[in-house]
Residue frames relative to the residue before (quaternion, step in Angstrom):
aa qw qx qy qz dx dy dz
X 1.0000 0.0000 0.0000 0.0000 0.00 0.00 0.00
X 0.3948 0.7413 -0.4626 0.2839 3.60 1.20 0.07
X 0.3050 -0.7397 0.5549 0.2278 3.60 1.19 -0.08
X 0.7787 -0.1109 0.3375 0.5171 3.64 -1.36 -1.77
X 0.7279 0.4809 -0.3230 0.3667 3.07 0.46 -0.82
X 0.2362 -0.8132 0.5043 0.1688 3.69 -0.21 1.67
X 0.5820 0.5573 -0.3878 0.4476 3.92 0.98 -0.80
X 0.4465 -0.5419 0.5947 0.3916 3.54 -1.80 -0.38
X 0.7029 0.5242 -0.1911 0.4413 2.94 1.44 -1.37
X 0.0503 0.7488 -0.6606 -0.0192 4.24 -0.11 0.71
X 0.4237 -0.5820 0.6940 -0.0063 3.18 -1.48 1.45
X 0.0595 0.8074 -0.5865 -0.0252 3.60 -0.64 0.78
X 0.0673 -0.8568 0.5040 0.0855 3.47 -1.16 0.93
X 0.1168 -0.8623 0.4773 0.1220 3.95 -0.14 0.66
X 0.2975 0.7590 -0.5783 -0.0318 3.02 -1.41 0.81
X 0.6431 -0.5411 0.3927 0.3734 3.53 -1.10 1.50
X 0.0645 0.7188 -0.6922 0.0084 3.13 -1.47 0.82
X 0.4324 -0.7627 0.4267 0.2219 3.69 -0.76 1.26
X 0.4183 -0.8221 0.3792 -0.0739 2.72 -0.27 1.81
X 0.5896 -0.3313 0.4683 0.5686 3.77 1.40 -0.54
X 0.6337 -0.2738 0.5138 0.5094 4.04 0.29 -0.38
X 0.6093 0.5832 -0.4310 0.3208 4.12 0.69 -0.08
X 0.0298 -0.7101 0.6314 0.3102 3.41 -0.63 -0.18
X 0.0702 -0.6991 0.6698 -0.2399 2.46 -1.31 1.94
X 0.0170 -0.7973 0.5994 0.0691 3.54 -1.41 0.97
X 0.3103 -0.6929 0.6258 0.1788 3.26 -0.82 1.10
X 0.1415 -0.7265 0.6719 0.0286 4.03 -0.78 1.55
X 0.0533 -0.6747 0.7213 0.1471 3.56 -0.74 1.08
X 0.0803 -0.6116 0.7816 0.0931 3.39 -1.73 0.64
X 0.5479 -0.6582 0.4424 0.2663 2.82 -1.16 2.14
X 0.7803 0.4020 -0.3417 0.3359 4.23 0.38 -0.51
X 0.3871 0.7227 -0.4930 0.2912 3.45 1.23 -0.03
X 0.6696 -0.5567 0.3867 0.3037 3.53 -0.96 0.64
X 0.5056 -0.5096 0.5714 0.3978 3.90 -1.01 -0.29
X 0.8439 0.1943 -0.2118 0.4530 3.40 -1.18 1.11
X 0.6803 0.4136 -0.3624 0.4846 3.60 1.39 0.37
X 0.0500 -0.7941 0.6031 0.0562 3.67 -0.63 0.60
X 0.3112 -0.7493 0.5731 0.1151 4.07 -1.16 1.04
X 0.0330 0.7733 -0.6323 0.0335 3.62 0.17 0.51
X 0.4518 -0.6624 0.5964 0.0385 3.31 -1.43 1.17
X 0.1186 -0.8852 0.4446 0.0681 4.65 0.38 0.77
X 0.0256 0.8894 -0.4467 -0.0938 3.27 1.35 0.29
X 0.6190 0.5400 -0.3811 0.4243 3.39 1.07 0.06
X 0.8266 0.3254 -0.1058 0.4469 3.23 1.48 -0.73
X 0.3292 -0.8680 0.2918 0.2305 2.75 2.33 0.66
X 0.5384 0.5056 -0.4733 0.4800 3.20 0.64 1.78
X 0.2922 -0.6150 0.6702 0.2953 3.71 -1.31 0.02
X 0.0686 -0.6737 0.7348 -0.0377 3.39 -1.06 0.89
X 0.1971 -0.5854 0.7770 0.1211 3.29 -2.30 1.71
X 0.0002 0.7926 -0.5902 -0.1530 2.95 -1.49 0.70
X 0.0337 0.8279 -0.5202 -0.2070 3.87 0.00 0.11
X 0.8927 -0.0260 -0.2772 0.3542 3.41 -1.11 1.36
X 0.7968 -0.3032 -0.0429 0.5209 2.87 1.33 1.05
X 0.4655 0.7923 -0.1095 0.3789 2.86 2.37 -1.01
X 0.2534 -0.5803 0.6616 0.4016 4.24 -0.41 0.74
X 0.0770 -0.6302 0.7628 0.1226 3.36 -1.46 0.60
X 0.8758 0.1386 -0.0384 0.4608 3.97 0.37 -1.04
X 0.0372 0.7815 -0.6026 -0.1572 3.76 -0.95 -0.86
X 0.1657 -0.8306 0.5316 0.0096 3.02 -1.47 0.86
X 0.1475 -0.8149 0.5147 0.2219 3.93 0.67 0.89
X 0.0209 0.6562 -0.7349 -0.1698 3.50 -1.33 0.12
X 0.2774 -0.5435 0.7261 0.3168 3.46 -1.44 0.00
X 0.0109 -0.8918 0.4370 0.1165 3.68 -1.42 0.46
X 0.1583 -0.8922 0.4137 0.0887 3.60 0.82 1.33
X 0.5800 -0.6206 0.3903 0.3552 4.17 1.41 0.21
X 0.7480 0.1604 -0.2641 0.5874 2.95 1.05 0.51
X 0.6937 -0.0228 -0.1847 0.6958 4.18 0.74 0.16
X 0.0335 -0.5985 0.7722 0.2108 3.06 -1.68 0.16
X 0.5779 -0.5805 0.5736 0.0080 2.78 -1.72 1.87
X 0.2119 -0.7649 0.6067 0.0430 3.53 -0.18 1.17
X 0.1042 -0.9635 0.2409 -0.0530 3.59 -0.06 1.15
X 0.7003 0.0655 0.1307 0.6987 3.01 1.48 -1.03
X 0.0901 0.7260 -0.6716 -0.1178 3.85 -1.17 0.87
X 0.0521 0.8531 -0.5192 0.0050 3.35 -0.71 0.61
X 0.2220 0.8456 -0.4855 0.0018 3.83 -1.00 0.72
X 0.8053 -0.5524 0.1025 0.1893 2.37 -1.36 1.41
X 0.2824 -0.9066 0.0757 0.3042 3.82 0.31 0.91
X 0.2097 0.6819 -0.5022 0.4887 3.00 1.68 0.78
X 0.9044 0.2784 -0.1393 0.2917 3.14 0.33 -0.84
X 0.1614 0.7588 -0.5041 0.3794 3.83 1.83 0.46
X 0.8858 0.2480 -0.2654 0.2889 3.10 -1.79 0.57
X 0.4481 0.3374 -0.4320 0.7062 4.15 1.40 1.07
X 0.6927 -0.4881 0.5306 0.0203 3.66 -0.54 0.69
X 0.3746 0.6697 -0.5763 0.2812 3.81 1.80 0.35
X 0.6527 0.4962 -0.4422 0.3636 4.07 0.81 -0.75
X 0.7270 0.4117 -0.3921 0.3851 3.69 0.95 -0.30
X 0.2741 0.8610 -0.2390 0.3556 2.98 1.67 0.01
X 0.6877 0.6555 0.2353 0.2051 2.22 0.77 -2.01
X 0.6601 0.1231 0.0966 0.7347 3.26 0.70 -1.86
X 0.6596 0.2543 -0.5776 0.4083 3.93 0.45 0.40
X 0.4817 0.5165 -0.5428 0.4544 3.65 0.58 0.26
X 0.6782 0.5220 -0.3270 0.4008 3.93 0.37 -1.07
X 0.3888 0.7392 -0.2310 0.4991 3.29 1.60 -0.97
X 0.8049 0.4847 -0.1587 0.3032 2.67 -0.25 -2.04
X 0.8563 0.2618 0.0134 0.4449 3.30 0.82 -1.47
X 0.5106 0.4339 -0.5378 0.5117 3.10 1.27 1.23
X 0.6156 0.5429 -0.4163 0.3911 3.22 1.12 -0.15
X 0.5769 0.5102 -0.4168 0.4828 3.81 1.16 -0.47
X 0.9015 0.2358 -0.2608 0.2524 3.27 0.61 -0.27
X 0.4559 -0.8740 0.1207 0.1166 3.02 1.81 1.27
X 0.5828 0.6291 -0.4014 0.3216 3.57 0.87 0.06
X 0.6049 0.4845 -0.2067 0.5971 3.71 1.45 -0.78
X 0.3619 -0.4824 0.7849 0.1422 3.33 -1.90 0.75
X 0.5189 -0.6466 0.5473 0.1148 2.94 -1.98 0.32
X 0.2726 0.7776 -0.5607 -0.0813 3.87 -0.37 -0.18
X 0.6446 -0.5321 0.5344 0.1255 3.07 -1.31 1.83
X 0.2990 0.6993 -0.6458 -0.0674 3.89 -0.23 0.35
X 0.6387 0.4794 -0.3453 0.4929 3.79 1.17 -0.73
X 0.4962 -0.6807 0.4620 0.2774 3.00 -1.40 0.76
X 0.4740 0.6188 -0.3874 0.4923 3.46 0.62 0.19
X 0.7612 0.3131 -0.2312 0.5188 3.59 0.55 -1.02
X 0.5281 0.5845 -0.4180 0.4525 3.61 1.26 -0.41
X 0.6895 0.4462 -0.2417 0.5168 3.62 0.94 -1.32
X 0.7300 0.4758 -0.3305 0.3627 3.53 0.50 -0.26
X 0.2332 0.5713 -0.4262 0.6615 3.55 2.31 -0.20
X 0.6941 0.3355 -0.4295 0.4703 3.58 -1.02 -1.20
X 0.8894 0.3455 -0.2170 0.2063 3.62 -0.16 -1.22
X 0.6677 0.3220 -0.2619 0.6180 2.90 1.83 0.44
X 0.2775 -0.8189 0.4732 0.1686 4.33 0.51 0.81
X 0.7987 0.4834 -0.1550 0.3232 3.07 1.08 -1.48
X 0.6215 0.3640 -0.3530 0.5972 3.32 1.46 0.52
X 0.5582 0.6644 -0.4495 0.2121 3.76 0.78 0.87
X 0.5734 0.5932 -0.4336 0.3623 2.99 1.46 1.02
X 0.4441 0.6980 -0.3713 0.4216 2.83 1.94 1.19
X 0.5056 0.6455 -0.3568 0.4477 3.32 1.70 -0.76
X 0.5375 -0.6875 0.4708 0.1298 3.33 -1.22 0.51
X 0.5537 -0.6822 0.3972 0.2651 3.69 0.00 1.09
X 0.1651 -0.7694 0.6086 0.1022 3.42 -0.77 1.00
């Protein structure tokens, strides 16, 4: 499930790009491959991979300011079978944890199975 991201350790950096009137963040993770870019749609309350401009994955979240509800992984099926959904949600991951105010909750299975497959980020999940 490592996806692109060759480290354990992902370094996340954000900055706002004017989207048209969107609010939109482009998240670079220093280990992400060449020709892929994570952007954060807070308007459309999703993380999107894209690699050469191309949707390759998505991640929905719901966000209520205090957890975001990790909801939906989903890729594109041309592209299945390289690891863009784990990709994916350990970037989304990644960059809720830098910016520390929000819990997680695991509602897709996928992002639940990718917790299990990752321990050391389960003191992001949100208490049940």
């Amino acid at each position: 499930m490592g996806g692109l991201c060759r480290k354990k350790s992902v370094r996340v950096k954000t900055a706002d790009r004017g989207g048209g009137g969107r609010n939109v963040v482009r998240v670079t993770i220093s280990t992400l491959a060449s020709g892929f870019i994570l952007t954060d749609e807070k308007d459309a309350s999703r993380y999107t991979l894209t690699r050469d401009g191309q949707l390759v994955s998505v991640l929905d979240y719901r966000d209520d300011g205090r957890t975001i509800a990790l909801t939906r992984a989903f890729t594109i099926p041309t592209f299945r079978g390289h690891g863009y959904a784990g990709t994916v949600v350990e970037g989304a991951v990644a960059d809720i944890e830098a910016r520390g105010d929000r819990k997680v909750d695991a509602v897709c299975w996928y992002v639940s199975d990718w917790f299990e497959a990752h321990p050391e980020h389960a003191a992001l999940l949100r208490s049940r």
